[in-house]
C-alpha positions, 0 to 999 in steps of 0.5 A: 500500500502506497504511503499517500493510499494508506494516510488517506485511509488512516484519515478516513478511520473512525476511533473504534476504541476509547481508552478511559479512566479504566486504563490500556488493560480494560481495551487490549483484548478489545483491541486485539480482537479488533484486529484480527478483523482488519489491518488498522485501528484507530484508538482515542485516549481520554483525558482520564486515561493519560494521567501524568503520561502521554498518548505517545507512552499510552499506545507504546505500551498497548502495542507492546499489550497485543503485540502490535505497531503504532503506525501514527499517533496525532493529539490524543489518537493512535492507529494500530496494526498487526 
């Protein structure tokens, strides 16, 4: 996939998932599940859920949780895939 096709895709993407005050533990099987079922994801992590870190070290250790890769991650929203 082209890089222009994939960022197009990416933006395209809705947030399925939402990481709240429950924390990275509450969403990894909800996000490994998810994809298992398509090639990327798109996560949203909350004010609640970032604490004193950043989405960057959030996605980072979800990633690590599934044994995924951050492909992007802008504000507060990161894109997985396996």
């Amino acid at each position: 996939m082209s890089d222009s096709s994939r960022q197009s895709r990416i933006h395209d993407l809705n947030a399925t998932l939402r990481v709240g005050k429950h924390g990275i533990e509450s969403v990894a099987d909800e996000l490994d599940d998810q994809l298992e079922n398509t090639d990327l994801v798109k996560v949203k992590f909350l004010r609640s859920s970032r604490g004193g870190t950043t989405a960057e070290e959030l996605a980072d250790d979800l990633a690590e949780m599934v044994n995924a890769t951050v492909i992007q991650v802008r504000g507060h929203t990161a894109v997985f895939e396996k």
